[in-house]
PyMOL commands that place a pseudoatom at each C-alpha (Angstrom):
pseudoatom trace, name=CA, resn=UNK, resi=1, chain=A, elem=C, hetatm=0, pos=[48.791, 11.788, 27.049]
pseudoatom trace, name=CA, resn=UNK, resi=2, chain=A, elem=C, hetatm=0, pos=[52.309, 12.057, 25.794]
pseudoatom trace, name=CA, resn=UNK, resi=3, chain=A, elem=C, hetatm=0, pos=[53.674, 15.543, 26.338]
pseudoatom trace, name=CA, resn=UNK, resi=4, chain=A, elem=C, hetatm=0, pos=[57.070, 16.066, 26.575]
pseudoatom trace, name=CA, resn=UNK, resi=5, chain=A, elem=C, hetatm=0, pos=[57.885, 16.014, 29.842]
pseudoatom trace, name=CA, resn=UNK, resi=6, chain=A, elem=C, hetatm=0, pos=[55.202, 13.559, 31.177]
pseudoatom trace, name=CA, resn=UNK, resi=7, chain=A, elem=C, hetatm=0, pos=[55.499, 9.976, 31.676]
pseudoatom trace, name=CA, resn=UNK, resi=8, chain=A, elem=C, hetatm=0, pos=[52.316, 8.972, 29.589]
pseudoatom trace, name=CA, resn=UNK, resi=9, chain=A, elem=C, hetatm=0, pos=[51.974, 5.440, 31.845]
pseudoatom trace, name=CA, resn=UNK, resi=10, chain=A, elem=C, hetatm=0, pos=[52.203, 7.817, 34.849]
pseudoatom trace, name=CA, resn=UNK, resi=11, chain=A, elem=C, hetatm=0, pos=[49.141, 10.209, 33.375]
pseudoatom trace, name=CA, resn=UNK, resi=12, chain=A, elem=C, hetatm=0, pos=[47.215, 7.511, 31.753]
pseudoatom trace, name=CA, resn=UNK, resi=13, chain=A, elem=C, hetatm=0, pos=[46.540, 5.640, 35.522]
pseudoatom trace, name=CA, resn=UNK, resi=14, chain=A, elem=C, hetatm=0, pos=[46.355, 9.199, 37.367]
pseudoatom trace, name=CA, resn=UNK, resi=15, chain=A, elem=C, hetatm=0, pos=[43.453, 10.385, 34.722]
pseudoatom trace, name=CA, resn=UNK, resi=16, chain=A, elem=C, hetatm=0, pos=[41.442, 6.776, 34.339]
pseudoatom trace, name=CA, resn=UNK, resi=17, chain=A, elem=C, hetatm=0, pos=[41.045, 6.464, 38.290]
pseudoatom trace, name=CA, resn=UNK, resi=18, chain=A, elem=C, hetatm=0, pos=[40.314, 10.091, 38.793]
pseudoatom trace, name=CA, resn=UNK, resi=19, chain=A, elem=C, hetatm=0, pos=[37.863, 9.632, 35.995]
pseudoatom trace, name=CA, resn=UNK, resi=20, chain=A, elem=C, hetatm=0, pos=[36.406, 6.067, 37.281]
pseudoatom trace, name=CA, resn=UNK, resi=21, chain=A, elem=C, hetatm=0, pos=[35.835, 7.597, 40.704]
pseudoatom trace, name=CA, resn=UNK, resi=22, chain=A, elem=C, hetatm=0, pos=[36.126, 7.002, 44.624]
pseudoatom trace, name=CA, resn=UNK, resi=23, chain=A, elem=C, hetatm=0, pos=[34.939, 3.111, 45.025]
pseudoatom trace, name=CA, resn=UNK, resi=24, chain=A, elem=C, hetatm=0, pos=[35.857, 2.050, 41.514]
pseudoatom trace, name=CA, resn=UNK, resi=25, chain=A, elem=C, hetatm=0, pos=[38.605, 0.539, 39.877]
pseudoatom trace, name=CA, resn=UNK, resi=26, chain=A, elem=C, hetatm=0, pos=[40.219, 0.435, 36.538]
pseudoatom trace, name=CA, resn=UNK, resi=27, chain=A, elem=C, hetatm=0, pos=[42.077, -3.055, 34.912]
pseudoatom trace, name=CA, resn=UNK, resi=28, chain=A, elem=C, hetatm=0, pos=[45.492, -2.449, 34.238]
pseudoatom trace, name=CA, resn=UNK, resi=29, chain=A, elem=C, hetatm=0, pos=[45.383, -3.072, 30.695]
pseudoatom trace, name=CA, resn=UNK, resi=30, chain=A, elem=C, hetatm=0, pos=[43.013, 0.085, 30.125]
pseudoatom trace, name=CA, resn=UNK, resi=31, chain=A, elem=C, hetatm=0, pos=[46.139, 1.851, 30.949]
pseudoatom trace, name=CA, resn=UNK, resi=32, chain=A, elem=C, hetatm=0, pos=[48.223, 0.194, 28.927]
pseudoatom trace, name=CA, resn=UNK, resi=33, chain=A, elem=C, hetatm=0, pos=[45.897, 0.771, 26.273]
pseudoatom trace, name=CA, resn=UNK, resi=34, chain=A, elem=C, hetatm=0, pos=[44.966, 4.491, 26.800]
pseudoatom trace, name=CA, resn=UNK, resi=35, chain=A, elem=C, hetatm=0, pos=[48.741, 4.883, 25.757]
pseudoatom trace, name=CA, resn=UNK, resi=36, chain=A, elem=C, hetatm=0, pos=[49.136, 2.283, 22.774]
pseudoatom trace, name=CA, resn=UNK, resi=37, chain=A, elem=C, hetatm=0, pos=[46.954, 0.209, 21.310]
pseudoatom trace, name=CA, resn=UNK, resi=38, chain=A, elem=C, hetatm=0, pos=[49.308, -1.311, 19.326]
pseudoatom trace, name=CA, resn=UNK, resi=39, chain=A, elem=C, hetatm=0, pos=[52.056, -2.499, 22.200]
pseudoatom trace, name=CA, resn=UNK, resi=40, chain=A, elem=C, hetatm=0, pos=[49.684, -2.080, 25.297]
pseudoatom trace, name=CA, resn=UNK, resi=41, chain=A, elem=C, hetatm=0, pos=[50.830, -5.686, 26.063]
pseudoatom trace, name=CA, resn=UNK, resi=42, chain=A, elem=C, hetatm=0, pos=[54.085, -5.066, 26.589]
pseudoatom trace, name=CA, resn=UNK, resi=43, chain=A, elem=C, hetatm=0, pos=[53.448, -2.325, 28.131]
pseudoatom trace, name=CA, resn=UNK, resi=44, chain=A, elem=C, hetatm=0, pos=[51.644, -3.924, 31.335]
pseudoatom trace, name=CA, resn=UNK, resi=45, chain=A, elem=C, hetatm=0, pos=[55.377, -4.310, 33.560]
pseudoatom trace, name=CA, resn=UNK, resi=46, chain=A, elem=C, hetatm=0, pos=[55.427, -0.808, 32.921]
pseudoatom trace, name=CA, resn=UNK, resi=47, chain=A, elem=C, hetatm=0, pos=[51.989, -0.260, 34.147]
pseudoatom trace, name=CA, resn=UNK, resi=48, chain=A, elem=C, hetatm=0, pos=[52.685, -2.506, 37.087]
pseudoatom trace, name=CA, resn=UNK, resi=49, chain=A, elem=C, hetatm=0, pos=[55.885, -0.779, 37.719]
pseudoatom trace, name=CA, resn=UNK, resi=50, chain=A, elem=C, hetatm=0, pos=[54.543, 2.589, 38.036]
pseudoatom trace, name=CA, resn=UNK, resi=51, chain=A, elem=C, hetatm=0, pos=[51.130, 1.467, 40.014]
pseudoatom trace, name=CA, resn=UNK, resi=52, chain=A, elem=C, hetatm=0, pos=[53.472, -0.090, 42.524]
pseudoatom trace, name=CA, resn=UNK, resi=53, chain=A, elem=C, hetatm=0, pos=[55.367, 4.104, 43.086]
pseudoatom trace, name=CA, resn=UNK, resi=54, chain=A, elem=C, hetatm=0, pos=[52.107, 5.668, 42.545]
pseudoatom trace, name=CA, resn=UNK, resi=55, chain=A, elem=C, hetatm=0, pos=[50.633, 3.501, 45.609]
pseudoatom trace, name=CA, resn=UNK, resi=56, chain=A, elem=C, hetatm=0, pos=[53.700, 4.140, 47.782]
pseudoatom trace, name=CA, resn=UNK, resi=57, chain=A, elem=C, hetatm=0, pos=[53.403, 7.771, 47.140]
pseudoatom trace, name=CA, resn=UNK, resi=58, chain=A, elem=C, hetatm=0, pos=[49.584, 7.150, 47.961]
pseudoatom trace, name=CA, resn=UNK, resi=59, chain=A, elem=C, hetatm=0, pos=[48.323, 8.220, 44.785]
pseudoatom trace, name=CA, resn=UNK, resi=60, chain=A, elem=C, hetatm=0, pos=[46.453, 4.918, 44.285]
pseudoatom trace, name=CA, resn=UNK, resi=61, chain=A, elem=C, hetatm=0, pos=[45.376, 1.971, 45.836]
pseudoatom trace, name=CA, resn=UNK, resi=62, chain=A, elem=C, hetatm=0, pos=[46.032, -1.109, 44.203]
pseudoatom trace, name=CA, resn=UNK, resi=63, chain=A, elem=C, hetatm=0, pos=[43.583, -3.848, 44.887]
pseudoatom trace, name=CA, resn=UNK, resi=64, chain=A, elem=C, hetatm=0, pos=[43.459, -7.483, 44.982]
pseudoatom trace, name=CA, resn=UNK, resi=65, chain=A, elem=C, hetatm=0, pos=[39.862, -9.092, 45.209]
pseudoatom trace, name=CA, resn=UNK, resi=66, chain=A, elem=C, hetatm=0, pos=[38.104, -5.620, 46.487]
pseudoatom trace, name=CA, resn=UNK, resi=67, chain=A, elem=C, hetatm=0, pos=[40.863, -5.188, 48.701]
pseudoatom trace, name=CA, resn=UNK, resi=68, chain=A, elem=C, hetatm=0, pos=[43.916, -2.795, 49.245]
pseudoatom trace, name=CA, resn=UNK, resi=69, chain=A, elem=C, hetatm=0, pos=[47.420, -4.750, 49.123]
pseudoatom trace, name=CA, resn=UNK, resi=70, chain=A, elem=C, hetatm=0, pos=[49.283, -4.728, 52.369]
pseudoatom trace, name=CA, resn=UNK, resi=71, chain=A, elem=C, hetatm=0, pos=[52.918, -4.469, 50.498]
pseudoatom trace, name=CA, resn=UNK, resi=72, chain=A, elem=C, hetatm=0, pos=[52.972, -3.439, 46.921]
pseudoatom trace, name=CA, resn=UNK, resi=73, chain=A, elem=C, hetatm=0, pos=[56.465, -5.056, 46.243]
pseudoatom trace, name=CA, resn=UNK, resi=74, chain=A, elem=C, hetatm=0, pos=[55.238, -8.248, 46.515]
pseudoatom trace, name=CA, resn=UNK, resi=75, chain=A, elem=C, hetatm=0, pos=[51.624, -9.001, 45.765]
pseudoatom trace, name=CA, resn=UNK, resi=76, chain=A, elem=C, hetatm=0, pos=[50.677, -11.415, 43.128]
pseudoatom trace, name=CA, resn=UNK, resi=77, chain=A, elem=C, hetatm=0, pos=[48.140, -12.484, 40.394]
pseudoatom trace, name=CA, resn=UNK, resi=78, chain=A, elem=C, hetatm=0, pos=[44.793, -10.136, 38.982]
pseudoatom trace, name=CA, resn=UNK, resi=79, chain=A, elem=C, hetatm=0, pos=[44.939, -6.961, 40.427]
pseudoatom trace, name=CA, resn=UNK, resi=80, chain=A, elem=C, hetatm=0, pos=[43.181, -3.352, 39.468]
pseudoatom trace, name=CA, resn=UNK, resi=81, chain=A, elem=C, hetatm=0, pos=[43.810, -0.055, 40.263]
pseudoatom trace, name=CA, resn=UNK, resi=82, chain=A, elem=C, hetatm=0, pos=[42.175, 2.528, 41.834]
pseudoatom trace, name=CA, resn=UNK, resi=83, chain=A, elem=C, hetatm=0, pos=[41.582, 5.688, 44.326]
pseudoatom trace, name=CA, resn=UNK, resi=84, chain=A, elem=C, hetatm=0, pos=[42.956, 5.417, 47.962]
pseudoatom trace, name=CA, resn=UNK, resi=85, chain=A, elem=C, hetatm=0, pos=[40.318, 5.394, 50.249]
pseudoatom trace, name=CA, resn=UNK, resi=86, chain=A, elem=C, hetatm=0, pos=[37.604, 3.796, 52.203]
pseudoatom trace, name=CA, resn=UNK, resi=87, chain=A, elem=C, hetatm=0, pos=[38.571, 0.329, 49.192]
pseudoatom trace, name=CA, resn=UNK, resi=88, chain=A, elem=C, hetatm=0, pos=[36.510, -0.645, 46.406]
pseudoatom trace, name=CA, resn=UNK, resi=89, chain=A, elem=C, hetatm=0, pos=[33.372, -1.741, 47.737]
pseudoatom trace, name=CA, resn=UNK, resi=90, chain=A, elem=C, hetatm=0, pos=[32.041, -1.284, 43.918]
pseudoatom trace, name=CA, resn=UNK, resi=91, chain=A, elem=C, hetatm=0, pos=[34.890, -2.869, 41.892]
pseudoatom trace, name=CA, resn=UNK, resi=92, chain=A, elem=C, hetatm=0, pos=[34.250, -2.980, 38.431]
pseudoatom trace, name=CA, resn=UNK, resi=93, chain=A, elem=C, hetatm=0, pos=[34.827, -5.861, 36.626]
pseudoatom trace, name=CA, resn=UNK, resi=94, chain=A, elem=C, hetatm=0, pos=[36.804, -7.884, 39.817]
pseudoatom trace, name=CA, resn=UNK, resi=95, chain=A, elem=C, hetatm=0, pos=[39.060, -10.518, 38.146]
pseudoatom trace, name=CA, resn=UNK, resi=96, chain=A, elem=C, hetatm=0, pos=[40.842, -11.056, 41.264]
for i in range(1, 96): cmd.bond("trace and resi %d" % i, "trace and resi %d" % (i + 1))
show_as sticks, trace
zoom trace
């Protein structure tokens, strides 16, 4: 997931949601993870970062307790990621 060229942050959320599906979501910290398992903690502002411009650019949906956020600049607390759509009726794993 780290070509040159590629933001491997970007690509890691893009391919885990595709993968996970319409209705599903992933955590953020499988993201974080797909691209290092060592530093995936410090890696989740980054993750957050580039959910929040992958949402605007309707790429993704990020959730909060099964359901889209209204403004991605300012939501708080557990949220997970996933396809745009109808929302998450089948969230995975809700923490939120």
């Amino acid at each position: 997931m780290s070509e040159p060229g590629t933001h491997p942050v970007r690509e890691a959320i893009l391919e885990l949601t595709a993968l996970r599906g319409p209705g599903k979501t992933i955590c953020p910290t499988e993201a974080a993870k797909a691209v290092s398992e060592a530093r995936w903690q410090k890696l989740l502002p980054d993750v957050r970062a580039e959910a929040v411009r992958l949402h605007k650019a309707g790429a993704i949906a990020i959730y909060r307790k099964g359901k889209p956020v209204d403004d991605p600049d300012t939501f708080k607390g557990v949220y997970r990621l996933g396809l745009p759509g109808k929302g998450a009726g089948s969230v995975e794993g809700d923490d939120g």
